[in-house]
N, C-alpha and C positions, 0 to 999 in steps of 0.2 A: 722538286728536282734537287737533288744533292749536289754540291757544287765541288768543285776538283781544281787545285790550285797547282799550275805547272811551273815546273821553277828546272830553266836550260836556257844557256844562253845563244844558242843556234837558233834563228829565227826560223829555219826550214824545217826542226826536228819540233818549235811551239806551233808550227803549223800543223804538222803530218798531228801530231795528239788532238788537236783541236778537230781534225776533223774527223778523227777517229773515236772521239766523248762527246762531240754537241748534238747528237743525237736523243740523249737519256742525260749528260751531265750539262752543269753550269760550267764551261768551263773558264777559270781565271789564270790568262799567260801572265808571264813573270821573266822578264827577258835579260833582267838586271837581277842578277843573284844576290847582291847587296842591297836591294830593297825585301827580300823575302819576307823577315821577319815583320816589316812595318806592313807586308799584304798580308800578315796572316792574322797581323793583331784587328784590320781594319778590317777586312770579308770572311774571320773567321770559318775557313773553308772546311767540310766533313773528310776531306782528305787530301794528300801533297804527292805529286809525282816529281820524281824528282832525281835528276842525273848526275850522277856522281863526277864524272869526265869532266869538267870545268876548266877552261885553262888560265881565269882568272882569278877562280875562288878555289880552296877546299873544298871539295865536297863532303868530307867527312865531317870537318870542326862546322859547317852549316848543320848539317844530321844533326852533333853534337847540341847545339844553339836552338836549335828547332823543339830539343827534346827538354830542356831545361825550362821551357814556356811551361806555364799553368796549364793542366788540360792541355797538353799536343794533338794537334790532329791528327790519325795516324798515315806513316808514309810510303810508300812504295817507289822502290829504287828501282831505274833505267841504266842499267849498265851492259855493256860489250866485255866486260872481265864474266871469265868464268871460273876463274883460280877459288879454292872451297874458304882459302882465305879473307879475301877479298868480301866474302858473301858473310862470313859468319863475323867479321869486323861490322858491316856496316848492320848485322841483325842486333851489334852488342854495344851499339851505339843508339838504338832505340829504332830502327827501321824494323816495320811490322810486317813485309813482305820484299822480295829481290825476285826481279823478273829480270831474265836475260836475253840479249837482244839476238841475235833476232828472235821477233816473237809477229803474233798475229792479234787484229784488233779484239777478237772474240776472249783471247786468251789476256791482254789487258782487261776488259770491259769486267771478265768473271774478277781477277785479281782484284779488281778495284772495289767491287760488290762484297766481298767477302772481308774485306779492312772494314769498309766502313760498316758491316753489319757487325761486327767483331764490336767495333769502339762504339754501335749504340746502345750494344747490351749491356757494354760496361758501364756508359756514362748514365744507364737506367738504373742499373744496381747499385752506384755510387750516391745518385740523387734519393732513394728511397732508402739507402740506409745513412745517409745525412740528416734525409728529414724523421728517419723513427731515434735517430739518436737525438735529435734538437725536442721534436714534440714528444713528449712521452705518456702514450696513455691509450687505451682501447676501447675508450666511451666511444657512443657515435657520434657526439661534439666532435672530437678530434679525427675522428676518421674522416669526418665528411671534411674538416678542415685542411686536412693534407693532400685530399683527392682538388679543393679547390686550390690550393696553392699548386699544385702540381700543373694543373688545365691551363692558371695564371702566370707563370713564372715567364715565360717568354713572351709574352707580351710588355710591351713598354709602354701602357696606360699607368698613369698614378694609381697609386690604392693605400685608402683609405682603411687602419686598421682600430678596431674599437675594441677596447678592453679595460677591467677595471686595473688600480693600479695591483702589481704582481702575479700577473696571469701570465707575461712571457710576451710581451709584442714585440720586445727587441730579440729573442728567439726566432716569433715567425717572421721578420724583415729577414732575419743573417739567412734561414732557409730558404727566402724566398731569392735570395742574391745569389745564394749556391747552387740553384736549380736552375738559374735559368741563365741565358746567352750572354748576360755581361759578368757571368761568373769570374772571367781573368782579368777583367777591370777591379777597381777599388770599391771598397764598400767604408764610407764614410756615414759617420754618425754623431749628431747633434741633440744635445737634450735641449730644446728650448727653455725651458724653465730654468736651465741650471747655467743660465750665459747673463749677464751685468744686460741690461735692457741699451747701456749707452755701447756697450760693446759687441751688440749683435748683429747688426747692418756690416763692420768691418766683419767677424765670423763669414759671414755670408757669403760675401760679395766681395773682400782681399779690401786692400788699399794701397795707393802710391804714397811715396813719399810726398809728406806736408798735407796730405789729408787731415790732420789734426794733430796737437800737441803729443809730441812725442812718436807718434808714427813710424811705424818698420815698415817699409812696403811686405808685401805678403801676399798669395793668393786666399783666396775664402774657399771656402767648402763647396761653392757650386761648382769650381773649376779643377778640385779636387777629385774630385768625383766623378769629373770626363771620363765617360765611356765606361764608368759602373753603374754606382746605384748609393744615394742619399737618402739616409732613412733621416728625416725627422722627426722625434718624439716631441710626444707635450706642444702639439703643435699649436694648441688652443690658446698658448701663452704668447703667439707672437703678438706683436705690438699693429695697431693701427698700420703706422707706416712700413715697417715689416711683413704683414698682408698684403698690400699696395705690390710692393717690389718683387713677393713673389710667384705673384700671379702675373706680371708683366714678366717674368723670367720663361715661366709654365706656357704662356703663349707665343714668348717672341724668339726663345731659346738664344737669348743672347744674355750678358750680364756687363758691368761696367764699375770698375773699382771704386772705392771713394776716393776725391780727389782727381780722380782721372778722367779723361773723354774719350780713351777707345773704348770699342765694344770687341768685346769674347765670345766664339759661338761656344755652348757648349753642350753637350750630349749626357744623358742620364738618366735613370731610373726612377723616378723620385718614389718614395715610401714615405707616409706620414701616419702617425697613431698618437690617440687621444685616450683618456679615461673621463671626460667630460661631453655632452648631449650638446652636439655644435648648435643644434636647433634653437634649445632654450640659449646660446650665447647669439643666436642670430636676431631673435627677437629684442633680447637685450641692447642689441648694436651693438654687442661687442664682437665679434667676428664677420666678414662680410661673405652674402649667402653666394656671391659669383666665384671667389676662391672653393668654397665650401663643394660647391660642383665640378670644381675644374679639380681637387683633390680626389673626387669618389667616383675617377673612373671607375676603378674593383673599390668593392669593400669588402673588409671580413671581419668576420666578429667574432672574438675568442672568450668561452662562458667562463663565468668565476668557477674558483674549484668547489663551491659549494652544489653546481648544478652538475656535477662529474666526478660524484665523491667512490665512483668503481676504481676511477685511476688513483685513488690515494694509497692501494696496497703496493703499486706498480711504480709510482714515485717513492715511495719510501724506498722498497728495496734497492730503485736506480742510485736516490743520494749518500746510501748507508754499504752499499759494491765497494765505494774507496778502502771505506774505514774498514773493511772486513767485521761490521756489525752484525748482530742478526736481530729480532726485534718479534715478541712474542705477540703471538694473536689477542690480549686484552689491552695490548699496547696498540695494534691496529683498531679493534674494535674503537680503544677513546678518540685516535688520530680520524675516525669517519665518524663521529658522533661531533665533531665541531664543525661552526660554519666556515671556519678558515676568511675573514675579512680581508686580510692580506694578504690572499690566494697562496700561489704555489712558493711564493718567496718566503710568507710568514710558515708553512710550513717544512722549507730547505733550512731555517735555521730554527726552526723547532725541535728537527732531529740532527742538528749538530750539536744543538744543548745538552740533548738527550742523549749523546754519542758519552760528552764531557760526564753526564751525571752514572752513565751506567761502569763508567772507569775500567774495570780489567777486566770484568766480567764477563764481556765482549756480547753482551745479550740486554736490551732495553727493554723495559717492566714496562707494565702500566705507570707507574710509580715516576717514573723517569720523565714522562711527557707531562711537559708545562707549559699550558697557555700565555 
């Protein structure tokens, strides 16, 4: 059921709507025009009715505010103006349809069906051409991986993503954050590996002041990240007590600064990817195997570019489009005759070397690619 967020401050006119949509719609009154935007950031509604006639708010400079959001839901205006003024303002303010009053429920019901089927095709065609610009390639490795990221995006299970190092996990997290429902929240990102082990707990989790020498109070990346999505990379490197803290995060969904004794609820996506076999680190004791479960709600696994060397003609020409290069077929033939160890990364600055060595020529030899 599509959900419809009304927004008038006439409590008879949030009625008469309500019970003219709770048949087919979700519907969310909104009777305080000044909280609009904070209901549309939190119910995320498929679409906003919404009356212009206000006699405490603008109804325009709201439109306006409304339309500036990430992703706006799209809106349909309730007004008693019929001036062609009046209509083509608020259409140039971002309103995706004007229904004039009086009207009949049937003639709302279709008006509202028609926005929101309008803004699903778009937000299908935006997600699908996010994710063929992010993932690049037409093996069935990659095909099947987009179809799963697609099925996965809206869900807010953790997922687990496995990859060798330079195959693009921080790729498939950012698409996986664009395709799905906390797309207008934050998408915060942490390399585990690449954070001071004594400094990773404050990362994490913020600190007050006097938590430890020198100390800025701060918030950390869990809190950061309310109401998007935390990708954590090199998840494998957290520390013992680091594991501990956040698996008590992942089940309690609360957090607590260093130094401090309130608790934070907070909300998020969580995303983790490794290039290491948590398996062999579990028998080791080196990571513990009840984290290890509570991260692989989803998994996905993204193959080295050696097992997907069809997309190697299809990345070359994606990374060589800037430079306006072009790059001859014994030059592809050598670039698919290697294993590529350092996947797609070792070879994005393979052909940037190769850009440098082919100089004015504007055409890359055989000659030109170096291992």
């Amino acid at each position: 059921m599509y959900s419809v967020l009304c927004i008038d401050d006439a409590e008879e006119q949030l009625q008469a709507l309500t019970l003219e949509l709770i048949d087919i719609y979700h519907v969310i009154p909104c009777k305080n025009p000044l909280n609009a935007i904070a209901h549309i950031t939190k119910h995320q509604p498929d679409a906003i009715i919404l009356d212009l006639q206000m006699p405490k708010v603008n109804g325009f400079q709201l439109l306006s505010e409304i339309n500036k959001l990430h992703d706006p839901p799209p809106v349909l205006i309730l007004s008693g103006h019929t001036d062609p003024l009046f209509v083509v303002r608020s259409l140039h303010l971002g309103a995706r349809d004007f229904l004039s009053k009086p009207y009949t429920p049937t003639m709302l019901r279709h008006r509202l069906t028609k926005i929101i089927d309008s803004s699903l095709v778009n937000k299908t065609i935006k997600h699908k051409q996010t994710q063929n610009s992010l993932l690049i390639g037409n093996s069935k490795a990659i095909q099947t991986l987009k179809i799963e990221i697609q099925a996965f995006a809206n869900s807010d299970l953790p997922i687990l993503i496995y990859g060798e190092s330079g195959t693009g996990k921080d790729l498939v997290a950012r698409t996986i954050h664009v395709a799905s429902h906390r797309s207008t929240g934050p998408l915060i990102v942490k390399n585990m590996g690449a954070i001071a082990p004594t400094l990773l707990e404050s990362e994490l989790f913020g600190c007050d002041e006097g938590a430890f020498t020198d100390a800025k109070p701060h918030k950390g990346c869990f809190e950061q990240a309310n109401g998007g999505t935390l990708f954590l990379d090199e998840i494998a490197e957290a520390s013992p007590s680091v594991q501990a803290a956040l698996l008590r995060v992942i089940e309690d969904g609360y957090i607590q600064h260093l130094g401090g004794h309130t608790l934070y609820e907070v909300s998020f996506r969580l995303i983790t990817a490794t290039n290491k076999n948590l398996e062999t680190l579990i028998a080791e004791k080196l990571f513990r195997s009840d984290l290890k479960y509570r991260l692989e709600g989803i998994t996905l696994h993204i193959p080295p570019l050696r097992e997907r060397k069809e997309d190697i003609p299809i990345l070359a020409r994606h990374f060589l489009a800037p430079h306006q290069v072009e790059i001859t077929d014994s030059a592809l033939y050598k670039l698919c005759s290697h294993e590529w160890p350092g996947n797609v990364r070792q070879l994005k600055m393979c052909l940037e070397r190769a850009t440098i060595l082919a100089g004015t020529t504007g055409q890359i030899q055989a000659e030109h690619i170096r291992f």
